[in-house]
Residue, then its C-alpha position, 0 to 999 in steps of 0.5 A: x485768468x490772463x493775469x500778470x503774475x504766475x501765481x495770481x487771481x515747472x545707428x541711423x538705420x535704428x532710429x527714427x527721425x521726427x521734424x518738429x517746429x521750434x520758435x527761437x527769440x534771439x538779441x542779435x541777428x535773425x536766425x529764421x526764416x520770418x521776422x514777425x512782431x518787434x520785441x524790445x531787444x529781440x527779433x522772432x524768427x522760425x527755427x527747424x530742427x530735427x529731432x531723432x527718437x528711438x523706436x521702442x516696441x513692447x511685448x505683451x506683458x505675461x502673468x503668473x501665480x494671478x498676474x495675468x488679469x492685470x498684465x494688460x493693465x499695467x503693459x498699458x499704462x507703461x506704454x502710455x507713460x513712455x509716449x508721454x516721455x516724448x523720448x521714444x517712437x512707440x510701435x503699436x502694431x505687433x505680428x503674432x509672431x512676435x508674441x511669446x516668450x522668447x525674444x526674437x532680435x532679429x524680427x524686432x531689428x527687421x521692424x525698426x525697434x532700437x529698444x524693447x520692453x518685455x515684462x511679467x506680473x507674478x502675484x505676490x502676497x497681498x500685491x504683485x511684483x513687476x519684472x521689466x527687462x529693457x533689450x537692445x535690439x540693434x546689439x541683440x542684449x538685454x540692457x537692464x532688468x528690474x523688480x518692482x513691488x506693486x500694490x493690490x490694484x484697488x491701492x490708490x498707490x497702485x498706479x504711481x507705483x507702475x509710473x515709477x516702473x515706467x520712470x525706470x525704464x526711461x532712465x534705463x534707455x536715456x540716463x535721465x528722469x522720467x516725469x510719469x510718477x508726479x502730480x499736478x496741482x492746481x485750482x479749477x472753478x466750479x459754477x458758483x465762482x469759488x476756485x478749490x485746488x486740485x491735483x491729478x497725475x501726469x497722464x490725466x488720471x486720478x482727479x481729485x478735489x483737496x479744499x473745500x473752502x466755498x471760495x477763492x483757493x488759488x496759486x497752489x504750489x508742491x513742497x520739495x518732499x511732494x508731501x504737501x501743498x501751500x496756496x492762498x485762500x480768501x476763505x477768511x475774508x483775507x488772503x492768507x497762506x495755508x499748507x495742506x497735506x496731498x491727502x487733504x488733512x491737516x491744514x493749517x494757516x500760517x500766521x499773519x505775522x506782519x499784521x496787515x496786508x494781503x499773503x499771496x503767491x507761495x513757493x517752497x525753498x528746495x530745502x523744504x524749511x522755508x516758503x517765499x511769498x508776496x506780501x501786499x501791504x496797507x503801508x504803500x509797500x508790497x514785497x516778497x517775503x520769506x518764512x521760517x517753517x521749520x521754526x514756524x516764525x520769523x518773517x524776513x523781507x526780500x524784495x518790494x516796494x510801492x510796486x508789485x513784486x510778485x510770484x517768487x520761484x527759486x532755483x534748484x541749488x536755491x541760490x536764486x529767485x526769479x519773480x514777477x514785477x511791476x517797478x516798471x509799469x503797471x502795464x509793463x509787467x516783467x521778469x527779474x532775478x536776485x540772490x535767494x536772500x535779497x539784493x539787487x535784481x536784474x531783468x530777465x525779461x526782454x525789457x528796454x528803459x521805456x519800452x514795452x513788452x508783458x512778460x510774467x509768470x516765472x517758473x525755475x527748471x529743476x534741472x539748469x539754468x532755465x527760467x519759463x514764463x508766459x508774454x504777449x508776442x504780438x498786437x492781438x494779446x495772445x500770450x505763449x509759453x517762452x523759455x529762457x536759457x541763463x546761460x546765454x545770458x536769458x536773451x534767447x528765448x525759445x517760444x514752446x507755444x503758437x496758437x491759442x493763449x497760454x499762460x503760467x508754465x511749470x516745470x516737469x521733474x525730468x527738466x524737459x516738459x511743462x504744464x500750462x493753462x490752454x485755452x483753445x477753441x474748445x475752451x481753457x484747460x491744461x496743456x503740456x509741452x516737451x521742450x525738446x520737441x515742440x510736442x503739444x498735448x492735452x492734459x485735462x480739457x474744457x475745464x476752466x483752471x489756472x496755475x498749475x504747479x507740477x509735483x517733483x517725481x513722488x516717492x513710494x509711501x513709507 
């Protein structure tokens, strides 16, 4: 692992206040309160901040007409969907005297709770319908309401289609996405040296292997519409890329159109039609390059050189491309931007003429102007998970990351967490960050994986 390039071999009485940490890189002038390592035009400094998080409680869900085995089931993943949404602070001790039908304002308001969620799963033909209510506590009302159409419990939809409920009520209470119905893709290798690609869903559930290549499948990446998945494999001898579907059919190679040279690191345009990949050619000349899926043809080059450029990301409206490259160095990888259809790219890294620095692995938020990657901040190569913000230019870098190693971050559909490779004392795995509040938690532990690229949010199936 440890490698350069990110797809290589996304009331005051009524709320509750958590302290969290925040590390902020900044171009001009120390806003912290300790200078630690010299970055080329930066400075590192520690940053506090206060972030407040509504309290939110949850009634025990009820059933009827065969619902009431599984209410507590899905009152359960609910509830674990809403901590992970780092939106709220989620009471888990209930009274029993708040325990019933009926909603008691007074006793959830005499308990801190800004927000409550009640539900009922009612049997429903071969499935179930959920009925969420979210209520404002501190106004005594109910806020919203919803019906959700559930699957039988063996479904393998089951549990997304509860994560998209859950993804309802976040958006209810704040007016943003939630993240809870997405998958993480990403390869994970197996005793034998082979790396395959997997995915799992955003709360650790639901593992599951998609290729069976017996040898190196790597840099896997979600097509817009979540319904398939491009990577690179060696499993001919040369690096090429393939698509897959999310339910390990239909495979297939695309052609190697320019002849020779190595397909790696592929990316999807927003618009589903195109994929963007690196190019590493016999000719002295490497690039990032561009393919016509929709007409299944037409390789167009973008960017390159006798150097690397590498692991291309674009931006949410697709205008841009963010990548890896090396035209400075070989021992200076950095990040740089251009326009979606080629010209001239500019540094987004910290790098000065000559200096040094090891920035790589770029991912592009779906949501603003937000470019995370991975860098080496200090002598003892430790790599950590650095955001940048165009529109202060990308000179403020807010550090998510401070111990351990962490590399190749990718970006939530809710704009606000990210996926990343950990390694830790306990051993690699992935790890997510809420960039709003510094939170940190383990997503899958003592695994040895690497390049995760995070679904958007997975609509129900047709």
């Amino acid at each position: 692992m440890m490698g350069w390039g990110r797809k290589e071999n996304r009331g005051s009485r009524a709320v509750q206040a958590r302290l969290c940490v925040l590390v902020v890189l900044v171009s001009a002038g120390p806003v912290g309160l300790v200078a630690q390592e010299d970055l080329p035009g930066v400075e590192l400094g520690l940053f506090y901040a206060n972030t407040y998080l509504p309290a939110l409680a949850m009634q025990p869900f009820g059933g009827a007409f065969g619902g009431n085995e599984l209410a507590p089931q899905i009152e359960a993943i609910i509830g674990r969907d809403l901590r992970n949404s780092d939106r709220f602070e989620v009471l888990d001790s209930l009274p029993d005297a708040l325990v019933g039908d009926r909603v008691d304002y007074t006793l959830w308001d005499r308990l801190g709770a800004v927000w409550l969620v009640t539900g009922t799963v009612e049997g429903a033909g071969d499935g179930y319908v959920l009925l969420l209510e979210l209520h404002d506590v501190v106004y005594g009302e109910l806020r919203e309401q919803g019906r959700f159409r559930l699957p039988a419990a063996f479904d393998e939809d089951f549990r997304m289609a509860v994560h998209r409920a859950s993804d309802q009520v976040v958006t209810w209470a704040t007016g943003d996405p939630g993240m809870a119905a997405s998958r993480i893709t990403f390869s994970m290798r197996d005793n034998t040296g082979n790396e395959e690609v997997y995915v799992i869903d955003s709360d650790g559930e639901n593992l599951r292997r998609l290729t069976y290549n017996e040898d190196l499948s790597t840099s896997p990446t979600w097509s817009p519409d979540g319904g398939r998945i491009a990577f690179a494999s060696w499993k001919t001898g040369v690096p090429r890329i393939y698509e897959i579907g999310t339910d390990g059919g239909g495979e297939r190679m695309l052609p190697a159109v320019r002849g020779a040279g190595d397909y790696i690191t592929p990316t999807y345009h927003p618009d589903g039609q195109t994929l963007a990949f690196t190019v590493l050619g016999s000719d002295n000349q490497s690039g990032i390059f561009t393919y016509d899926l929709a007409q299944d043809c037409c390789l167009a080059f973008l960017s390159g050189g006798p150097w690397y450029d590498v692991s291309p990301t674009y931006s949410a409206d697709g205008r841009w491309l963010a990548f890896n490259t090396l035209r400075f160095g070989d021992n200076v990888p950095q990040v740089m931007m251009m326009p979606a259809e080629g010209g001239a790219a500019e540094t987004l890294s910290p790098y000065e003429y000559g200096g040094g620095g090891f920035y790589a692995a770029p991912d592009w938020s779906p949501h603003g102007d937000l470019v995370a990657f991975h860098g080496r901040i200090d002598r003892r190569g430790r790599y950590h998970i650095l955001v940048a913000n165009l529109e202060d230019g990308g000179r403020v870098l807010r550090q998510l990351t401070s111990e351990g190693n962490n590399e190749a971050p990718s970006w939530a559909p809710d704009g606000r967490h990210l996926v990343f490779v950990g390694e830790r004392s306990w051993g690699f795995g992935l790890m997510i960050a809420d960039v709003t509040t510094g939170r940190v938690r383990s997503l899958l532990g003592g695994r040895r994986v690497d390049l995760p690229d995070w679904s958007p949010a997975l609509p129900p199936p047709e």
